[in-house]
PDB file of N, CA, C, O and CB in Angstrom:
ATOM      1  N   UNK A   1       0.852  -1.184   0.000  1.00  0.00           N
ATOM      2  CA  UNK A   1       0.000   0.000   0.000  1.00  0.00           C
ATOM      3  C   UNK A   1       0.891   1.238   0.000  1.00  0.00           C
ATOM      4  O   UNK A   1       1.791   1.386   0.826  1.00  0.00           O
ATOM      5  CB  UNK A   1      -0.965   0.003   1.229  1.00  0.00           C
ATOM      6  N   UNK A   2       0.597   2.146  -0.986  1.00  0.00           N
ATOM      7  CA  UNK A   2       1.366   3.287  -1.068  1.00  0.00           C
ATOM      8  C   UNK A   2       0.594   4.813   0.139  1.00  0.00           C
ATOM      9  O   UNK A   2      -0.411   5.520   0.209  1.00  0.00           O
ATOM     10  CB  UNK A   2       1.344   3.614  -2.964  1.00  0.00           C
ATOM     11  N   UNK A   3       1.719   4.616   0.758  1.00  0.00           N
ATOM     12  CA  UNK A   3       1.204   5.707   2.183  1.00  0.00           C
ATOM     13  C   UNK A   3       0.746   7.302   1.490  1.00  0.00           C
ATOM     14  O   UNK A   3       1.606   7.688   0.698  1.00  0.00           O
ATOM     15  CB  UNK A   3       2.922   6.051   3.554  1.00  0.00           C
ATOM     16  N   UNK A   4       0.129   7.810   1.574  1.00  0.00           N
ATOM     17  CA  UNK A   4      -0.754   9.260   0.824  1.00  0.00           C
ATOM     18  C   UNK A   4       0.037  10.318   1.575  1.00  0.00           C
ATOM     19  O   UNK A   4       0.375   9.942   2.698  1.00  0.00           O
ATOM     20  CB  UNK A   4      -2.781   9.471   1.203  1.00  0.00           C
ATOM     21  N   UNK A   5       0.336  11.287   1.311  1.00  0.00           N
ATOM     22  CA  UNK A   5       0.189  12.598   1.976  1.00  0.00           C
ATOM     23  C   UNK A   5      -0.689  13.155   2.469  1.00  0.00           C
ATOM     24  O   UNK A   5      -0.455  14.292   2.880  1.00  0.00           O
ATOM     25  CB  UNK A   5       0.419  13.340   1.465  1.00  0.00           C
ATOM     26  N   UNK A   6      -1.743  12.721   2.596  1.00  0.00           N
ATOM     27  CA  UNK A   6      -2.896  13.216   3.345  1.00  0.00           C
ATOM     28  C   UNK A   6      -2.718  13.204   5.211  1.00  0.00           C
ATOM     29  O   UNK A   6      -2.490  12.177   5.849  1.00  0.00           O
ATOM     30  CB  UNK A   6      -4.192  12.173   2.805  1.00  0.00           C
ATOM     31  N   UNK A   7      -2.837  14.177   5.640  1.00  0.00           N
ATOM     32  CA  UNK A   7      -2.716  14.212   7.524  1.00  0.00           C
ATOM     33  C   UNK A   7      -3.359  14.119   7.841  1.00  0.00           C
ATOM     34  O   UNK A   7      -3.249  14.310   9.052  1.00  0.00           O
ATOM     35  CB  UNK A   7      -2.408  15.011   8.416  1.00  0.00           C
ATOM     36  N   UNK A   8      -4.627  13.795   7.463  1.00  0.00           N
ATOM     37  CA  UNK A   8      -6.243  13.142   7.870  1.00  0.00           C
ATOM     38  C   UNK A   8      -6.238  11.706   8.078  1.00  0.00           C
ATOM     39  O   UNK A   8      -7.094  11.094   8.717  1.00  0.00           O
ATOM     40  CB  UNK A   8      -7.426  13.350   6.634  1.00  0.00           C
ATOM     41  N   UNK A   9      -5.170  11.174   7.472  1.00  0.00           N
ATOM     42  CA  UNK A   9      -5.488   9.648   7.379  1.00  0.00           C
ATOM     43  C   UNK A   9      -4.253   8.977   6.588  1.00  0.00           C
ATOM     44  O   UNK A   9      -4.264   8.289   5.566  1.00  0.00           O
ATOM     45  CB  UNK A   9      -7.002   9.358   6.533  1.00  0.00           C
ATOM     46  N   UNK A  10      -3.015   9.474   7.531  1.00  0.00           N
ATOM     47  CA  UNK A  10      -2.275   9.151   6.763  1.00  0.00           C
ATOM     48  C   UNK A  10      -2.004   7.802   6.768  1.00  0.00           C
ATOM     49  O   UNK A  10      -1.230   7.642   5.825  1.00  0.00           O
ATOM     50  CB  UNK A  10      -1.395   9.820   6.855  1.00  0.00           C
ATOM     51  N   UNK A  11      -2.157   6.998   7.170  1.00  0.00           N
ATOM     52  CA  UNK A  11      -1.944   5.217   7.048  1.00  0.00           C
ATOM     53  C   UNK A  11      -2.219   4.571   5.648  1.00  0.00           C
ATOM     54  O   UNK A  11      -1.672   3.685   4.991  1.00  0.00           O
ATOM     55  CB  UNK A  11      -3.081   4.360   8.101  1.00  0.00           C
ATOM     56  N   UNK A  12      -3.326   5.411   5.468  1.00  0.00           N
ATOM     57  CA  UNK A  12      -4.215   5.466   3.652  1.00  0.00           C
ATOM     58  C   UNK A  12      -3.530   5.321   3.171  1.00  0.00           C
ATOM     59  O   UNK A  12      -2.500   5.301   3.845  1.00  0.00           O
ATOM     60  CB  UNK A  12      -4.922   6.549   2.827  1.00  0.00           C
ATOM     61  N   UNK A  13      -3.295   5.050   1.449  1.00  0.00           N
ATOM     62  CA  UNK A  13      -2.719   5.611   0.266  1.00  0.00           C
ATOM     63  C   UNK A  13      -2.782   6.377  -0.303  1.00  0.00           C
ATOM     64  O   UNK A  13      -2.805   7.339   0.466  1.00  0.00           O
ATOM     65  CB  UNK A  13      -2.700   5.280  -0.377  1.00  0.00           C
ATOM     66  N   UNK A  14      -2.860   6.852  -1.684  1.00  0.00           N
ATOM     67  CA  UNK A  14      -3.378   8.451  -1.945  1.00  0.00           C
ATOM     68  C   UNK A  14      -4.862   8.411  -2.046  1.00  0.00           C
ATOM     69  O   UNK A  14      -5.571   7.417  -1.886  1.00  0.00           O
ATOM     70  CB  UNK A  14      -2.769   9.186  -3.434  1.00  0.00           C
ATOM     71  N   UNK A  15      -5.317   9.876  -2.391  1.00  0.00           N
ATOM     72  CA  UNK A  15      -6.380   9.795  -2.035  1.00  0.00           C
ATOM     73  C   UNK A  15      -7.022   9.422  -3.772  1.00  0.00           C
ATOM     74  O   UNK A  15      -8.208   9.250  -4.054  1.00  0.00           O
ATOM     75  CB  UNK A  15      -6.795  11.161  -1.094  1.00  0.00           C
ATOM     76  N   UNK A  16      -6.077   9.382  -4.549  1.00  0.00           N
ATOM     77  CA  UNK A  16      -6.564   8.972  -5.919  1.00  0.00           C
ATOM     78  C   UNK A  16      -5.106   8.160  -6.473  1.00  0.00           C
ATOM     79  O   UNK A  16      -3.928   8.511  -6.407  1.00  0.00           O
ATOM     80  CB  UNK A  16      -7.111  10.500  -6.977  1.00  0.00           C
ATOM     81  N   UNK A  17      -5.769   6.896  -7.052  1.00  0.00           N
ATOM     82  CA  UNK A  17      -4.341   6.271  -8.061  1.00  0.00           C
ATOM     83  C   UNK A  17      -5.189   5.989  -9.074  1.00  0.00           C
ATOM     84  O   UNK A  17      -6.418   5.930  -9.060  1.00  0.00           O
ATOM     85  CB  UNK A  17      -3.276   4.726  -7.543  1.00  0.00           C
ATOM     86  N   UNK A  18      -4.251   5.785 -10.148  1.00  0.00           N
ATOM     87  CA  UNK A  18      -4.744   5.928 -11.505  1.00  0.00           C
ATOM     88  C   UNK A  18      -3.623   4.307 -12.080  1.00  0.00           C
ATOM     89  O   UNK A  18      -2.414   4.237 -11.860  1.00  0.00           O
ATOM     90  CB  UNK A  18      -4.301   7.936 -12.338  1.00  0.00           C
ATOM     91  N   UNK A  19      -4.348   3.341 -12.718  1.00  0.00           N
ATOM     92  CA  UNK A  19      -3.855   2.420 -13.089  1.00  0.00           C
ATOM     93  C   UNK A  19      -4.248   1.996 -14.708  1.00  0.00           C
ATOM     94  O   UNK A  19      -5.167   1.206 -14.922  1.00  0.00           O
ATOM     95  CB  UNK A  19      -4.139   1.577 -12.093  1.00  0.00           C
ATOM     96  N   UNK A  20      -3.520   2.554 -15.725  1.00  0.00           N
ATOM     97  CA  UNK A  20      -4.355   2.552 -16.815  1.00  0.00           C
ATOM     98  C   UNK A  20      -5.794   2.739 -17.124  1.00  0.00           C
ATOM     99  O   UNK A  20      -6.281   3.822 -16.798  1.00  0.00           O
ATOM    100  CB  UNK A  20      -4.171   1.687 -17.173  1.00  0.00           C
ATOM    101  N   UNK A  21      -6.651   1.747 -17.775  1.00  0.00           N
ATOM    102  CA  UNK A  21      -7.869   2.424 -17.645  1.00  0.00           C
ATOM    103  C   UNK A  21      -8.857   2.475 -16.268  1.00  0.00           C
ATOM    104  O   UNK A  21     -10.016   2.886 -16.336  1.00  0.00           O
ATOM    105  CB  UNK A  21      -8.565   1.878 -18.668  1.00  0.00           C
ATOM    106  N   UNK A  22      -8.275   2.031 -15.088  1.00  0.00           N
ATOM    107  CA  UNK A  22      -8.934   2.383 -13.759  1.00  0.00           C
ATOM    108  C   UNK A  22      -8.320   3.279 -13.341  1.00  0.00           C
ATOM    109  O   UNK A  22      -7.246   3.841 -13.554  1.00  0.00           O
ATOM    110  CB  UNK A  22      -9.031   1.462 -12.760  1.00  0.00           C
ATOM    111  N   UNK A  23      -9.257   3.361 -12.622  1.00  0.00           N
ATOM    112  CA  UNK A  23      -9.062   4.849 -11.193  1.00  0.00           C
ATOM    113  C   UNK A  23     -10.145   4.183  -9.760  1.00  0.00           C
ATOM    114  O   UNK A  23     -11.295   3.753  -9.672  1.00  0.00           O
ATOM    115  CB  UNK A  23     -10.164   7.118 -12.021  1.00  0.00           C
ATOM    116  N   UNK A  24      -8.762   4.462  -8.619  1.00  0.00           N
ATOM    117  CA  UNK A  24      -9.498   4.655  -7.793  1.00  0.00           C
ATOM    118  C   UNK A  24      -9.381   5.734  -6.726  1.00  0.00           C
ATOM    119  O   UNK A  24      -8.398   6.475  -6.723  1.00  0.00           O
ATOM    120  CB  UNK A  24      -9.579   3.667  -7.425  1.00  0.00           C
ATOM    121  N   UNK A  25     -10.154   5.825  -6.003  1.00  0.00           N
ATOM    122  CA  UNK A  25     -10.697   7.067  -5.115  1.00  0.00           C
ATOM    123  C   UNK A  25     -10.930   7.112  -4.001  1.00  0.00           C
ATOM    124  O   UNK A  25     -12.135   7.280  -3.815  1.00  0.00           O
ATOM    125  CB  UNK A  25     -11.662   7.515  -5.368  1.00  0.00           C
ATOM    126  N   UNK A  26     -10.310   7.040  -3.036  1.00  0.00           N
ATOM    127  CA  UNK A  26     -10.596   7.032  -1.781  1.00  0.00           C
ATOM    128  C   UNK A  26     -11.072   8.759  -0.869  1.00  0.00           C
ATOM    129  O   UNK A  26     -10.327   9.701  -0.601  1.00  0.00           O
ATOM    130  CB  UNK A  26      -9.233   6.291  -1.272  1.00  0.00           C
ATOM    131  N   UNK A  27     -12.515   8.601  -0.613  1.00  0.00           N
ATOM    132  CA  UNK A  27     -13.083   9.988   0.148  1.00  0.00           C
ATOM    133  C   UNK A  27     -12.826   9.773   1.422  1.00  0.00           C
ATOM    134  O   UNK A  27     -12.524   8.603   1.656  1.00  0.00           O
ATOM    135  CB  UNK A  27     -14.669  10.357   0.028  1.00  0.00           C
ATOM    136  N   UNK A  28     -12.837  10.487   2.334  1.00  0.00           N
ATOM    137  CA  UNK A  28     -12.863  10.419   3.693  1.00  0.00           C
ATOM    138  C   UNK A  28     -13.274  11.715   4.480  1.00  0.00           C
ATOM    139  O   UNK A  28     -12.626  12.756   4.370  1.00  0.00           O
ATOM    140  CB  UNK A  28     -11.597   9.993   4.076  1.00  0.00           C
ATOM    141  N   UNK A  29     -14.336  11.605   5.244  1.00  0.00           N
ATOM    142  CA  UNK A  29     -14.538  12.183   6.489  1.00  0.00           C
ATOM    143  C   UNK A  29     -14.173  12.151   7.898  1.00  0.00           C
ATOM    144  O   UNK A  29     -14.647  11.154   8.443  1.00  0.00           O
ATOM    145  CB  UNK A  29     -15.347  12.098   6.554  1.00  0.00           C
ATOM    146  N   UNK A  30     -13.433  12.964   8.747  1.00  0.00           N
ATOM    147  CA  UNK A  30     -13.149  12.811   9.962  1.00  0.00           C
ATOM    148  C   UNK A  30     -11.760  12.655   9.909  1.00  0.00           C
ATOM    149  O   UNK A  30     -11.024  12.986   8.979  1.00  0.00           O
ATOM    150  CB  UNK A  30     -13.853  11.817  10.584  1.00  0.00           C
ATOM    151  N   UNK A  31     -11.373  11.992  11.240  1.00  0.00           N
ATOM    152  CA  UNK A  31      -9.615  12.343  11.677  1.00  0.00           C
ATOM    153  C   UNK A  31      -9.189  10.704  12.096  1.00  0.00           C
ATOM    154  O   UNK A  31      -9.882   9.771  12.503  1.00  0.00           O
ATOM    155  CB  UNK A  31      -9.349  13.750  13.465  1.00  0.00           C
ATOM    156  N   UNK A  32      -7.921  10.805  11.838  1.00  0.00           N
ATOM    157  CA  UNK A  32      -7.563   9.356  12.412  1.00  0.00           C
ATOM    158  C   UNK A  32      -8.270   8.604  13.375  1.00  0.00           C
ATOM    159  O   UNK A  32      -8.590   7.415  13.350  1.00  0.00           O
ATOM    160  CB  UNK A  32      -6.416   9.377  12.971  1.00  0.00           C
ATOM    161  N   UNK A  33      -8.523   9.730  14.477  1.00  0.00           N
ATOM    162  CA  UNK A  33      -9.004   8.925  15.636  1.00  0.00           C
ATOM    163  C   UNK A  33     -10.766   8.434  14.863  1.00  0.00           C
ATOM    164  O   UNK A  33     -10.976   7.299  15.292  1.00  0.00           O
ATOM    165  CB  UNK A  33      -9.018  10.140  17.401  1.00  0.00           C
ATOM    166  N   UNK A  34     -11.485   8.694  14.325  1.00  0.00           N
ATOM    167  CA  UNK A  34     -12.676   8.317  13.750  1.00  0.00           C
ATOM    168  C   UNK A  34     -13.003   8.971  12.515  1.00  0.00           C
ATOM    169  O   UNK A  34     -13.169  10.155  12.223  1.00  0.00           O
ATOM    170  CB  UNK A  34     -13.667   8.497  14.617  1.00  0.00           C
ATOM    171  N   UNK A  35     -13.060   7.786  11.795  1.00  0.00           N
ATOM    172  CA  UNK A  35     -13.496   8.508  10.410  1.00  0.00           C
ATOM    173  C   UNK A  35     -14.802   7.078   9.286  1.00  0.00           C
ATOM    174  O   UNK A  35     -15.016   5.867   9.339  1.00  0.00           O
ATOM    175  CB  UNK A  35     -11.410   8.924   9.318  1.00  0.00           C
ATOM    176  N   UNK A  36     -15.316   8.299   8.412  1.00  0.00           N
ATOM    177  CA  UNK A  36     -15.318   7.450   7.693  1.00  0.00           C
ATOM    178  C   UNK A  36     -15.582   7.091   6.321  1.00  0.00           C
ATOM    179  O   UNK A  36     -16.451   7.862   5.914  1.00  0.00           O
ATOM    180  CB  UNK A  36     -15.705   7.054   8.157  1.00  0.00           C
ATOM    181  N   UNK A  37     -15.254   6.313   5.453  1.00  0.00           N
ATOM    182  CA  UNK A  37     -14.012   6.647   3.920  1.00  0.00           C
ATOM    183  C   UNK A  37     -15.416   6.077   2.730  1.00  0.00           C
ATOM    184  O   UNK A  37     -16.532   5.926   3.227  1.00  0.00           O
ATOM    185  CB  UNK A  37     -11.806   5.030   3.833  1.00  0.00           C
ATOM    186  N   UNK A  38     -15.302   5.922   1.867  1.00  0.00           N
ATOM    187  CA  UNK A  38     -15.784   5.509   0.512  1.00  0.00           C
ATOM    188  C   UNK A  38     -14.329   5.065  -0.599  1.00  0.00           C
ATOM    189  O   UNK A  38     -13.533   5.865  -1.092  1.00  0.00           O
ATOM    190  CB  UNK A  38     -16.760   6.977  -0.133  1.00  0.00           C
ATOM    191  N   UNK A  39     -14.339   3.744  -0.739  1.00  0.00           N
ATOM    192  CA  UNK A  39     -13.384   3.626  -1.700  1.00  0.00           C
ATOM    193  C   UNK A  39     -14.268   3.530  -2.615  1.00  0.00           C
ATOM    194  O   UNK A  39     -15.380   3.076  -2.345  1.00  0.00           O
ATOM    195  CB  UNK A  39     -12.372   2.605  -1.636  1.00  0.00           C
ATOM    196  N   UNK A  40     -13.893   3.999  -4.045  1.00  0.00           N
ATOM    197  CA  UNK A  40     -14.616   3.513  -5.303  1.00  0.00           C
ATOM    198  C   UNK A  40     -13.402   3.091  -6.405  1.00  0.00           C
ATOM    199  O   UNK A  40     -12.205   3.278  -6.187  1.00  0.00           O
ATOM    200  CB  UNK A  40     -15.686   4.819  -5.944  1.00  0.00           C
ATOM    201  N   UNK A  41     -13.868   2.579  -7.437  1.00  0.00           N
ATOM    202  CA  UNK A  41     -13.192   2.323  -8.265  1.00  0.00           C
ATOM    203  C   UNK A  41     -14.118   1.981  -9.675  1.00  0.00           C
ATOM    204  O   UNK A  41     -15.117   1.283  -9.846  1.00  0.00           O
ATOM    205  CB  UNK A  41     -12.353   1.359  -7.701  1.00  0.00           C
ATOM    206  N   UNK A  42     -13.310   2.798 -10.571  1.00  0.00           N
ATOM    207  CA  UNK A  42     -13.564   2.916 -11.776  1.00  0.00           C
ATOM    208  C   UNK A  42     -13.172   2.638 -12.980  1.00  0.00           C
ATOM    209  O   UNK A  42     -11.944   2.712 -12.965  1.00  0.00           O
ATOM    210  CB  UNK A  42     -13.642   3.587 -11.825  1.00  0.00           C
ATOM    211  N   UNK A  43     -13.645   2.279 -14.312  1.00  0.00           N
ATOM    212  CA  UNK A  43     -12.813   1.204 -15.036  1.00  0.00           C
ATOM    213  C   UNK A  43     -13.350   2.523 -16.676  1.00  0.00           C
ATOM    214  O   UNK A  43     -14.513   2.767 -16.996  1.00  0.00           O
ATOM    215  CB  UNK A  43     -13.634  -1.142 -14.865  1.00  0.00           C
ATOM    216  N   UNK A  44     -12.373   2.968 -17.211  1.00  0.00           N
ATOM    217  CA  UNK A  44     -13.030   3.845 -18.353  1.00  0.00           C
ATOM    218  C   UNK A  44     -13.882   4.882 -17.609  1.00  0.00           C
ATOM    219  O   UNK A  44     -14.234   5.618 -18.531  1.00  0.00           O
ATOM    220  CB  UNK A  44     -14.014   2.929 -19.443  1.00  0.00           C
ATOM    221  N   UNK A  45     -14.270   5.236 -16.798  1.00  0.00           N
ATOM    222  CA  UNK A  45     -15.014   6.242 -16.059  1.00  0.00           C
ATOM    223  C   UNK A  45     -16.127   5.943 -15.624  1.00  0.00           C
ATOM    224  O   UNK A  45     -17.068   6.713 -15.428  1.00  0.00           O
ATOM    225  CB  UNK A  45     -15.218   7.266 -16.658  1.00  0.00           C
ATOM    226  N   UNK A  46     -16.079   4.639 -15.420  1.00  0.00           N
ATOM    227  CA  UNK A  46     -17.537   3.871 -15.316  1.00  0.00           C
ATOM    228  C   UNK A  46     -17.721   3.589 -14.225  1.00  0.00           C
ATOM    229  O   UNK A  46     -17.312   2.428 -14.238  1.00  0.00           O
ATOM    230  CB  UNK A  46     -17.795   2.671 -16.004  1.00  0.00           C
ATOM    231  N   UNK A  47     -18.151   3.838 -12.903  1.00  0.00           N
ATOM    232  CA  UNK A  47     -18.035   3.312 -11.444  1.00  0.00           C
ATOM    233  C   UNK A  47     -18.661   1.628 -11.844  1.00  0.00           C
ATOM    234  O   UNK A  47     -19.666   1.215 -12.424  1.00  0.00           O
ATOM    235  CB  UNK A  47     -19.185   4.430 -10.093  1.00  0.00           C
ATOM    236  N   UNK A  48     -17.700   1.103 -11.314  1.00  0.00           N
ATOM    237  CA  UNK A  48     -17.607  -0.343 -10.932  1.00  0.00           C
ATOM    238  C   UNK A  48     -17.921  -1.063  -9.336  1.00  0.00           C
ATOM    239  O   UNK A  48     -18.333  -2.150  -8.931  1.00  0.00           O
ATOM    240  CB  UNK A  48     -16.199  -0.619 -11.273  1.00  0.00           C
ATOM    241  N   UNK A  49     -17.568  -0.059  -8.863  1.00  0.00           N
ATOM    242  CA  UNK A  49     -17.568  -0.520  -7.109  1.00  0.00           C
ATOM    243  C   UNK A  49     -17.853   0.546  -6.400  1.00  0.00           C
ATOM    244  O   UNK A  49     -17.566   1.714  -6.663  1.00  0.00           O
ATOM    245  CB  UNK A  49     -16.135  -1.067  -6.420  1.00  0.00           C
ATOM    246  N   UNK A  50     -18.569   0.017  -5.260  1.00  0.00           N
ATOM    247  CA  UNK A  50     -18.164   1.475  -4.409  1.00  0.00           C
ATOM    248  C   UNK A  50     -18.338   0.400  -3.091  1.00  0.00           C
ATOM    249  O   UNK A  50     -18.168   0.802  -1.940  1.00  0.00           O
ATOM    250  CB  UNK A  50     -19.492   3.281  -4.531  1.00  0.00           C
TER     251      UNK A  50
END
């Protein structure tokens, strides 16, 4: 797992990676001590998951 620069949550990865035609996206609300995230992931721009 690639660690993010984000100081909200830094344990995360970034808050976006891009892998040819996917993308994914990690949102987050709140602070280390409680939070809470939405990963999605997308294939051509197409949400696939959330």
């Amino acid at each position: 797992m690639m660690v993010g620069e984000d100081d909200t949550i830094p344990v995360r990865g970034p808050k976006q990676f891009n892998n040819g035609e996917y993308r994914y996206v990690f949102e987050v609300v709140g602070d280390i001590s409680y939070f809470n995230g939405t990963e999605t992931i997308y294939k051509n721009n197409k949400k696939i998951t959330n």
